[in-house]
N, C-alpha and C positions, 0 to 999 in steps of 0.2 A: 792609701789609694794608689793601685795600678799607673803608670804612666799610659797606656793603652784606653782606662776605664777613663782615665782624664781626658784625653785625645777626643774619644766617644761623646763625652758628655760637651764638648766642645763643641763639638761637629754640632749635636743632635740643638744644644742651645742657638746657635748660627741657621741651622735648615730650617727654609721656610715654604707652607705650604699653600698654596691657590685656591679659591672654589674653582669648581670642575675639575679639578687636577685628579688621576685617578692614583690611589695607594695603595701599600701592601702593608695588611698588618697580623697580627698573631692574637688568638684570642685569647684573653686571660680573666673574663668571666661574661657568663651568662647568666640573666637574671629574666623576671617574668615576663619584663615587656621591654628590654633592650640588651643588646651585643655590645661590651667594653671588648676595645684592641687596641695593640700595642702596636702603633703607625710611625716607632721612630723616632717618632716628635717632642717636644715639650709637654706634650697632653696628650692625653688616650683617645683614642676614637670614639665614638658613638655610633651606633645602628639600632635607632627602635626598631618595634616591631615594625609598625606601617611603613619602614622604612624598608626592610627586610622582604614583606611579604604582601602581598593584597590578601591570603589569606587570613582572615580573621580566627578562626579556629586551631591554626598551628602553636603547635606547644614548640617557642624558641630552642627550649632545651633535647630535643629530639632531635631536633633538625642543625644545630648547631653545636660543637665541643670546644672543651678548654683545649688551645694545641693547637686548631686546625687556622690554618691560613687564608685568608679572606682577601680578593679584592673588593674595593670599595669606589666610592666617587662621594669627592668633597663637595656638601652643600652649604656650611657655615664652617669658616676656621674657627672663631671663639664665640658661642652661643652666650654670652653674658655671663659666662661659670669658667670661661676658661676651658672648656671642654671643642673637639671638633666633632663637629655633627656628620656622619654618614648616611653615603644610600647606597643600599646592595642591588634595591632592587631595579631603579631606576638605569645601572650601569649593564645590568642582567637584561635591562627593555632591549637600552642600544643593540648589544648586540643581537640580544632578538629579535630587531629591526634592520638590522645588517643580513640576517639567516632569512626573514621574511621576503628581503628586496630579491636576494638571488633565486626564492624558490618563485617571486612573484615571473621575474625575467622568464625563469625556465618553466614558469608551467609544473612545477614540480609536485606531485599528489604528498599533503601530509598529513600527519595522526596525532589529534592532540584531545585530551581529556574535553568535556564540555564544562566549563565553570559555575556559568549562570546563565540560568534562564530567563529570560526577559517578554513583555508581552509584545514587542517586538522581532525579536530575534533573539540566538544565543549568541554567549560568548564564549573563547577559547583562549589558552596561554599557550605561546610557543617561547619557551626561553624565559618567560617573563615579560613575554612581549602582549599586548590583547589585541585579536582579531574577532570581530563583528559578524557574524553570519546571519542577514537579514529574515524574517518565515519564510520571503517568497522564493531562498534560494536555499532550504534548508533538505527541501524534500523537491520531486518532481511531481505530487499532487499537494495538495490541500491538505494541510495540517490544522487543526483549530487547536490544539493543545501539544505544546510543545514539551508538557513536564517529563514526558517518557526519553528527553535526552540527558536528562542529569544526570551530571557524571560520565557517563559514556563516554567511552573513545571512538573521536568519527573523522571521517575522513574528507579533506577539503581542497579545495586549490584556493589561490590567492589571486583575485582578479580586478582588484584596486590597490594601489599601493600608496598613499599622502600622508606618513607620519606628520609631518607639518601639521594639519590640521586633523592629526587621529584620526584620520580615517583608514585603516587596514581594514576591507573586505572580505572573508573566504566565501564561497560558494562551493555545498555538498551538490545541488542539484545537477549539475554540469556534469558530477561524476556519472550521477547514478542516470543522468539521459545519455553520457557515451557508451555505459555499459548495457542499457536496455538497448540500445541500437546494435553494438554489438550479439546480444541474445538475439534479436532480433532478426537478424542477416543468417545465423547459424541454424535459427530456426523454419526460416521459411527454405535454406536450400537443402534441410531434411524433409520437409513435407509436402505431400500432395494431394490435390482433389483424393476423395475416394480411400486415405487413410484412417486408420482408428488411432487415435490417440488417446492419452490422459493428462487432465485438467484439474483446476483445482475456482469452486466458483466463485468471482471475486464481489458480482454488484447483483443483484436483480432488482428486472423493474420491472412495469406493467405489459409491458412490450415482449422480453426476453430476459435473457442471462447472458451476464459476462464471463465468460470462461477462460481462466489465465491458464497459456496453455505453455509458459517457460520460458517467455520471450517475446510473444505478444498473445492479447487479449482475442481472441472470436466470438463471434456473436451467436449463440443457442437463441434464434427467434421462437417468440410463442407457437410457433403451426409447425416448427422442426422437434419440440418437443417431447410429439409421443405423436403414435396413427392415430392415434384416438385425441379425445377434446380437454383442452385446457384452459379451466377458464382464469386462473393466478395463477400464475408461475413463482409466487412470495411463497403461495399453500405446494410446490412442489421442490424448492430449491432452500437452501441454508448458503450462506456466505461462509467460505472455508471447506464445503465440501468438495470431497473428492469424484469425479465424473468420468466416463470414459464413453466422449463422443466419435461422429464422424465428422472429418470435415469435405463440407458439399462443394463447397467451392472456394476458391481464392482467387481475389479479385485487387491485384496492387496489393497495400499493405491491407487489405480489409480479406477478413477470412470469415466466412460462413460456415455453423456447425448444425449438425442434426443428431436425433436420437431414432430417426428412424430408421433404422440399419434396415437394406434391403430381406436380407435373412427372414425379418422378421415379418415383412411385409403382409397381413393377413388376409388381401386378396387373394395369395398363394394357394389355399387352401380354401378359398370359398365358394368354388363349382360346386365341389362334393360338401359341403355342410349347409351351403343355401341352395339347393339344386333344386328346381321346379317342381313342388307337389308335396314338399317340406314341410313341415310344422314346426316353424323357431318361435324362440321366445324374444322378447328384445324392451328399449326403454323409448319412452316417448321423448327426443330431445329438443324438439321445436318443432312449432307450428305455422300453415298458412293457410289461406281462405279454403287453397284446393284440397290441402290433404296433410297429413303429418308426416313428419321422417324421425323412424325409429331406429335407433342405435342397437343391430346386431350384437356386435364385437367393437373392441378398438379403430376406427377408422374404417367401420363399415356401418352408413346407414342405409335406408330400405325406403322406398316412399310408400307409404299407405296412403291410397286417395280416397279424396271424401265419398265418391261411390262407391268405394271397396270396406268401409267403415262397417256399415249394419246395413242388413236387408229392409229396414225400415229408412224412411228418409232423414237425411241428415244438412242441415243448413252450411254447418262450418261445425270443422274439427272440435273446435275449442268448447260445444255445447256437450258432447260423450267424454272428452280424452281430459287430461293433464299433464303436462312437462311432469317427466319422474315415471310415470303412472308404466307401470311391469303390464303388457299384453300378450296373448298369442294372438300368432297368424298363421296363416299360408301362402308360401312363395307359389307366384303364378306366374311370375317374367323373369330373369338373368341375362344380363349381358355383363360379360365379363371383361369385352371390348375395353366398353364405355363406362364399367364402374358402375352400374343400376341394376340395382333392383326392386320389384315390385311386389305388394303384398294385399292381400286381401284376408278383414276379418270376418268377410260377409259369407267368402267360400267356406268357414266353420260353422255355420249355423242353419238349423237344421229348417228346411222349407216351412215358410207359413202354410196352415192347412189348405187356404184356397186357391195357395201356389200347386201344392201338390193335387189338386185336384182339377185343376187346369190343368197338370201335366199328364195324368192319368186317362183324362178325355181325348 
């Protein structure tokens, strides 16, 4: 034996090592559920698995070789075998509890896998460290099912910091509401009253539709819809389609959308198609005691009054007619002013005989 390998063996029987003391050792085998190293010592290191990893599913041998150098941290110098027990992973926390504390100080945005998902919140590992992202700070709406983040890489800040008591917080929401603010600001000093844009539609309701328009949402109410009559807006809208409104107004952060494009307006065109002395066709679309209003076109009704009905008497609309019910008429008034006009079905039929014969005299 070497004078040098006796010297070694001297030293290494003399070295004594601490719990918590952190060590360096060399691996010289892996097996299926713990890491042997060579720590210098009088006895080899240990590192289980659950020592190693919170991943349950890691094949040790993959992820660890005969050769490579490991720091560790002492948790039992002799487990009852003579052996000293390591933690890799637990030494791998600190420091990713040290990497958490400066990004928590600086506000720093970071990217880390999603672990698990919980019915509270997820979790995430930086370093080997876990941070907690609560539902309600996971997204900036309402999530009921969080399972579409596993695994994913997502992005978060750190805005509790108390390892003491495990508690490291991230919050993803805080991202994505600076960044819709940001969309937000970009997109209202591009637009204006009276532009077209395109949308993509994100809610409907009974009311209207929400139209995301890149940066913030506009309201498509039910009577900006079409010129003409809507009665669901669920039977004319899908969530996710694509739309190309106008916006009428913008009012602070609240933006007003229409589908009525002036263009299209079909008053434009209604001197010359409903002009006095006319014969349109049209739809019965509601009634009242005087008379009913028949749907021409898109956003043009007509009022037929109960005198103008039949040359015979008529009490109320609703004893001839019916919602739905296809008539002709004849336009007998226009006002184009004021958006009316007037029809009668009595100026088509042909005089009673003892009308015409009072006329004849």
């Amino acid at each position: 034996m070497s004078e040098l390998s006796f010297e070694q063996m001297l030293e290494d029987s003399v070295k004594t090592i601490r719990n918590g003391e952190i060590v360096q050792g060399t691996v010289i085998d892996v097996k299926e559920d713990e890491i042997i190293l060579n720590i210098g010592y009088k006895a080899d290191g240990i590192i289980t698995k659950s020592e190693y990893s919170n991943d349950s599913s890691l094949v040790l041998a993959d992820a660890v070789h005969v050769g490579d150098t490991m720091e560790a941290k002492v948790l039992k110098v002799n487990d009852g075998e003579g052996q000293v027990i390591l933690t890799y992973k637990r030494l791998a926390a600190e420091k990713g509890n040290k990497r958490l504390e400066a990004a928590f100080e600086s506000q720093e945005v970071l990217k880390a896998p999603v672990t698990q998902v919980l019915d509270g919140g997820l979790c995430v590992n930086v370093e080997e460290a876990r941070v907690f992202i609560p539902a309600s700070l996971v997204s900036d709406t309402y999530e009921r099912d969080l399972s579409k983040y596993a695994d994913q890489e997502i992005e978060f800040v750190i805005t509790e910091f108390n390892p003491r008591r495990r508690r490291i917080i991230g919050n993803r929401k805080q991202l994505l509401l600076a960044e819709k603010a940001e969309k937000q600001k970009e997109l209202m000093e591009r637009i204006h009253a009276g532009d077209t844009v395109t949308g993509v539609v994100k809610n409907v309701t009974d009311f209207g539709a929400f139209i995301d328009l890149g940066g913030a949402d506009g309201l498509l109410h039910i009577s900006e819809m079409s010129w003409g009559r809507v009665e669901n807006p669920k039977k004319v809208f899908t969530v996710g389609e694509e739309v190309k409104v106008l916006i009428k107004e913008i009012n602070g952060d609240k933006i007003a959308l229409s589908l009525k494009f002036p263009e299209e307006n079909p008053w434009l065109t209604a001197a010359e198609k409903f002009a006095v002395g006319n014969v349109v066709e049209g739809k019965v679309a509601r009634m009242t005691d005087f008379g009913a209003f028949v749907e021409l076109a898109p956003g043009i009704d007509a009022l037929l009054h109960v005198s103008q009905i039949s040359r015979e008497h008529v009490a109320k609309p609703s004893d001839v007619l019916s919602i739905g019910q296809e008539i002709q008429a004849k336009v007998v008034d226009f006002n184009g002013e004021e958006k009316k006009i007037s029809l009668s079905m009595k100026a088509m039929e042909a005089p009673a005989a003892e009308d015409a014969e009072g006329e004849e005299a």
